[in-house]
C-alpha positions as CSV (number, residue, x, y, z in Angstrom):
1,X,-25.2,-5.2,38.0
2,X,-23.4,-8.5,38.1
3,X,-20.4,-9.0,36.5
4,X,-20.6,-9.8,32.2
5,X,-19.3,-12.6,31.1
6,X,-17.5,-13.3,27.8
7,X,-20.3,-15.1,25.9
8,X,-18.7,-18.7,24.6
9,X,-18.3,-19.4,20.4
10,X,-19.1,-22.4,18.7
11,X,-15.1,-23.4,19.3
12,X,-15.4,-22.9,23.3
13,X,-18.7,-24.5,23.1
14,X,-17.4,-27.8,21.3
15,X,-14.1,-27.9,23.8
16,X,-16.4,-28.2,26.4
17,X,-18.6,-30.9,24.8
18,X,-15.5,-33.1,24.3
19,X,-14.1,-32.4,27.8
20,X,-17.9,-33.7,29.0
21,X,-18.0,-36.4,26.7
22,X,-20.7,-35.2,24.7
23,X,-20.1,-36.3,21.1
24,X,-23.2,-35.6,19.3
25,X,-23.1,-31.6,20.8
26,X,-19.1,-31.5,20.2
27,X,-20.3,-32.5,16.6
28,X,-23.3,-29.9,16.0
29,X,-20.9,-27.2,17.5
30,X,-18.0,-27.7,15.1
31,X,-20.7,-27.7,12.1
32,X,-22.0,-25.1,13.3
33,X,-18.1,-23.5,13.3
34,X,-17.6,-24.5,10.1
35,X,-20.5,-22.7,8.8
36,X,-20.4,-19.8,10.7
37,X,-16.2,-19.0,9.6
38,X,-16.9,-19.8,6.1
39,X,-20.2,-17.4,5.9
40,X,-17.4,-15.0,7.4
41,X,-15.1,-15.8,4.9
42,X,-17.2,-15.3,2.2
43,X,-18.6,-12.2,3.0
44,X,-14.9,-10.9,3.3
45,X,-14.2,-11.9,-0.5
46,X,-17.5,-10.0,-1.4
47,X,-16.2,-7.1,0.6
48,X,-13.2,-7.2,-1.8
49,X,-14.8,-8.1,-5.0
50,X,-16.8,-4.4,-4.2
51,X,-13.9,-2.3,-3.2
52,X,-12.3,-3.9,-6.7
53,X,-15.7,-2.5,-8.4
54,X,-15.3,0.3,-7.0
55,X,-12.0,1.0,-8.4
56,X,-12.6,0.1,-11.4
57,X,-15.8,1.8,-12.0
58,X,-13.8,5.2,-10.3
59,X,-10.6,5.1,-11.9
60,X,-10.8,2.0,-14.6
61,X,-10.1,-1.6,-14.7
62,X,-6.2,-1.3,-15.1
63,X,-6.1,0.0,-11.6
64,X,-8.0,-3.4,-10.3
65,X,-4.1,-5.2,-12.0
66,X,-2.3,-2.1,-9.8
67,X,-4.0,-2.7,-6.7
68,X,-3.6,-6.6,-6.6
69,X,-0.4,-6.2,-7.6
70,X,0.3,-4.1,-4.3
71,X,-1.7,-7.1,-2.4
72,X,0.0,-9.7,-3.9
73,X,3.9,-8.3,-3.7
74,X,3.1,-8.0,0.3
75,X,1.3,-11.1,0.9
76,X,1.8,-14.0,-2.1
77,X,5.2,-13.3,-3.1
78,X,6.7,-13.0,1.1
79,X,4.5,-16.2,1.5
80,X,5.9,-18.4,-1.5
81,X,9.7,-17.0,-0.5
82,X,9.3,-18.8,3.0
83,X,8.8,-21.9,1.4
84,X,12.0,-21.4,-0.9
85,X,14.3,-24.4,0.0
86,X,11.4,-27.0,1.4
87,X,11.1,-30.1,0.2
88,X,8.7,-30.3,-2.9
89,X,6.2,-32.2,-1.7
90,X,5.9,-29.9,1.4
91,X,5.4,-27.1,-0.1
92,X,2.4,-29.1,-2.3
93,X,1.0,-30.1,1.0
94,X,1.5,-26.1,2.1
95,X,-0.9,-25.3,-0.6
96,X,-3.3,-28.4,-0.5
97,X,-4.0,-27.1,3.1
98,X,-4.6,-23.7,2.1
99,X,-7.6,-25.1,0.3
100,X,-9.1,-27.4,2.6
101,X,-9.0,-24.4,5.3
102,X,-11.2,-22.7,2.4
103,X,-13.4,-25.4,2.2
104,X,-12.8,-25.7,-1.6
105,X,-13.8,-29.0,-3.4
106,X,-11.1,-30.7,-5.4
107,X,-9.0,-33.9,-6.2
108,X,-4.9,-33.8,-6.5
109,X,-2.8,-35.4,-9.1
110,X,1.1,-35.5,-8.6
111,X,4.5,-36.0,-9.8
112,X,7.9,-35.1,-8.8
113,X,7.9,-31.9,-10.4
114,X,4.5,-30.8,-10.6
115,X,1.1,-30.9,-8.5
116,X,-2.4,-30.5,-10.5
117,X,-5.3,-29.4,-8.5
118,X,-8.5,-29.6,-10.2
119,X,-11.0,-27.3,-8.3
120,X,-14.7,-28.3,-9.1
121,X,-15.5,-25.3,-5.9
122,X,-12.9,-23.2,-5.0
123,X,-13.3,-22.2,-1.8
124,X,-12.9,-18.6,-2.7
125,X,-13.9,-17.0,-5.9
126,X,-15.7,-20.1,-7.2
127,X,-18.4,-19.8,-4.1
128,X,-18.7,-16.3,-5.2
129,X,-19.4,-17.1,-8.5
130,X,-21.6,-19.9,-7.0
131,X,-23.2,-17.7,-4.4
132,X,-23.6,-14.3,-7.1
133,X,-21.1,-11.3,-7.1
134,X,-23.6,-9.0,-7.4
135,X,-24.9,-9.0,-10.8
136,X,-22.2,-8.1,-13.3
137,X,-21.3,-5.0,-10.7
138,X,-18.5,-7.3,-9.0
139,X,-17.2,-8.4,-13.2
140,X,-14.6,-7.5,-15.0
141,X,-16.2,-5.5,-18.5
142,X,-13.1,-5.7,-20.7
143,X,-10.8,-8.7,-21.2
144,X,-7.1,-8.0,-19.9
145,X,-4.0,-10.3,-20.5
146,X,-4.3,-10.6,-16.4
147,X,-7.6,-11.5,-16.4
148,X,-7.3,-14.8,-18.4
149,X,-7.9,-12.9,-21.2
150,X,-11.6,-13.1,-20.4
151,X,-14.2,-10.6,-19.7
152,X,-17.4,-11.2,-17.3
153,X,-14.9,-12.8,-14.5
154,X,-15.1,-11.6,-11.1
155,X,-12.5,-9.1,-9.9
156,X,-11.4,-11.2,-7.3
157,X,-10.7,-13.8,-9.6
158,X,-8.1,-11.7,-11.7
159,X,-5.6,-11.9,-8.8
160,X,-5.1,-15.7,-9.8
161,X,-4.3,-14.7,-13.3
162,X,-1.8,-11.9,-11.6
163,X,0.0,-14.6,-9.6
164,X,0.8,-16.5,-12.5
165,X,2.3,-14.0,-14.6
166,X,4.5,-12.6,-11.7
167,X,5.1,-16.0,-9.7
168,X,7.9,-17.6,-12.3
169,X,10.1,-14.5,-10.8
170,X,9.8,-14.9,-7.5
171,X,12.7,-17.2,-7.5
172,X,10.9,-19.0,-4.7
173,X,12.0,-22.7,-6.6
174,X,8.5,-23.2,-7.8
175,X,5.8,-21.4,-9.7
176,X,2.0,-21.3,-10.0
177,X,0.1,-21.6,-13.0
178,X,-3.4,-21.1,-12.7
179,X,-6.0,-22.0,-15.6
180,X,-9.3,-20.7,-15.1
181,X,-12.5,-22.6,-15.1
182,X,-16.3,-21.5,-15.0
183,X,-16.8,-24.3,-12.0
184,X,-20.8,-22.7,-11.9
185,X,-23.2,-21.3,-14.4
186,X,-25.0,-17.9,-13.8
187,X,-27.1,-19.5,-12.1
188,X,-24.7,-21.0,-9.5
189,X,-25.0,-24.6,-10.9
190,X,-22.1,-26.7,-10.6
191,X,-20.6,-27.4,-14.4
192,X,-17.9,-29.8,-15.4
193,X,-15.2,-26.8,-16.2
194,X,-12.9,-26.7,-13.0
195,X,-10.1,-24.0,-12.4
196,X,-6.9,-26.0,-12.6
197,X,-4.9,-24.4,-9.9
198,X,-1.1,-25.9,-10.8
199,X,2.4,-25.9,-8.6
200,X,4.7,-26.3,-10.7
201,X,9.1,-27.2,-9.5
202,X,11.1,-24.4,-10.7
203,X,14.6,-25.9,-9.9
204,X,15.9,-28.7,-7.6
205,X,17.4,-28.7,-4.2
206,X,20.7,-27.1,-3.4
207,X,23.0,-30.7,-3.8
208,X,21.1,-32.0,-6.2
209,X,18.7,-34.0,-3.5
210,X,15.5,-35.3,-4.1
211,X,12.4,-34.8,-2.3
C-alpha cells in the first residue's frame, strides 16, 4: 500500500486556490467553509440544548440554572475578567466579533458608556429556534426568574438570562444585559422581535481616562 495522505479541508483547499490565482475556486471553497463550520456549530448547540433536556427531564429544571452556572463561572466570567482594564470600545469590538464569528445577523448602536446590539438571528440560539430544538423536548416547561421569566424558551437560551443576573458582579468594569426576543416564529420565520444583547460601562478607567 502506498503511503495515505492527509485528505485537504475546504481551508487548505482555498489557500491553495489563492496561491494559484484561482479566485472563483478560492471563493466556492471559503463558502463552502463557512457552511460547513457553522452546520458544526450548530449541531454542537443542539448537542447542548439535549444534554440540558436531559437534566431537566432527570433531575428538574432548576438543575439546567446549576449546570450553566458551572459553565458560565469557568468560561464567561474568566473571559469578561481578561478584558477588565481595556479600553471601552475594545472590549465592544471583543464582543461584536464574537458574533460575526457566529454568523449572527445584527446592527450596532453606540455611546460611550453603552453598546446596543439588536440581534434579528443570533448566531446561536436564535438559529436553533430558527432551525427547531426538537419540538418542545429542547424547552424550558416552567418560567424561572433566569429564564427571562418565560416558559417555552430553549434551554440554551437560559444561559443569557444567567449571565445577566451574575455579570454586574464580576467586577470586570462592564456588564451584560441581555433582553430576550422571539427573532423566529414556530415555524422558523423571521419576526420583527430581536434579542437585544447590551454591554453596558460599569465604571471608568483607573485615572479617570477616556476611551
Amino acid at each position: 500500500m502506498g503511503t495515505k495522505q492527509f485528505l485537504k479541508g475546504p481551508y487548505a483547499r482555498a489557500i491553495v486556490a489563492v496561491e494559484k490565482g484561482d479566485r472563483e475556486e478560492a471563493i466556492r471553497q471559503i463558502r463552502e467553509l463557512n457552511e460547513s463550520s457553522t452546520q458544526v456549530h450548530d449541531r454542537l448547540v443542539k448537542y447542548v440544548n439535549l444534554l440540558l433536556s436531559f437534566i431537566a427531564r432527570d433531575v428538574g429544571e432548576e438543575k439546567v440554572r446549576e449546570a450553566w452556572r458551572y459553565v458560565i463561572e469557568r468560561l464567561h466570567k474568566r473571559g469578561f475578567l481578561a478584558l477588565k482594564g481595556r479600553p471601552f470600545r475594545e472590549i465592544v469590538k471583543v464582543l461584536q466579533d464574537e458574533h460575526l464569528a457566529h454568523v449572527s445577523e445584527f446592527t450596532v448602536e453606540e455611546d460611550p458608556d453603552k453598546a446596543t446590539f439588536a440581534l434579528y438571528c443570533c448566531g446561536s440560539g436564535g438559529r436553533l429556534r430558527k432551525t427547531g430544538s426538537s419540538g418542545t423536548e429542547g424547552e424550558l416547561q416552567s418560567a424561572h426568574p433566569w429564564s427571562f421569566g418565560r416558559k417555552g424558551i430553549s434551554y440554551y437560551c437560559s444561559h443569557c438570562s444567567i449571565v445577566t443576573e451574575d455579570s454586574p458582579d464580576w467586577d470586570a468594569g462592564f456588564k451584560i444585559q441581555v433582553k430576550y426576543g422571539e427573532q423566529f416564529d414556530k415555524e422558523g420565520t423571521s419576526v420583527a422581535d430581536p434579542c437585544r444583547f447590551e454591554i453596558i460601562r460599569t465604571k471608568s478607567k483607573p485615572g479617570g481616562q477616556e476611551d
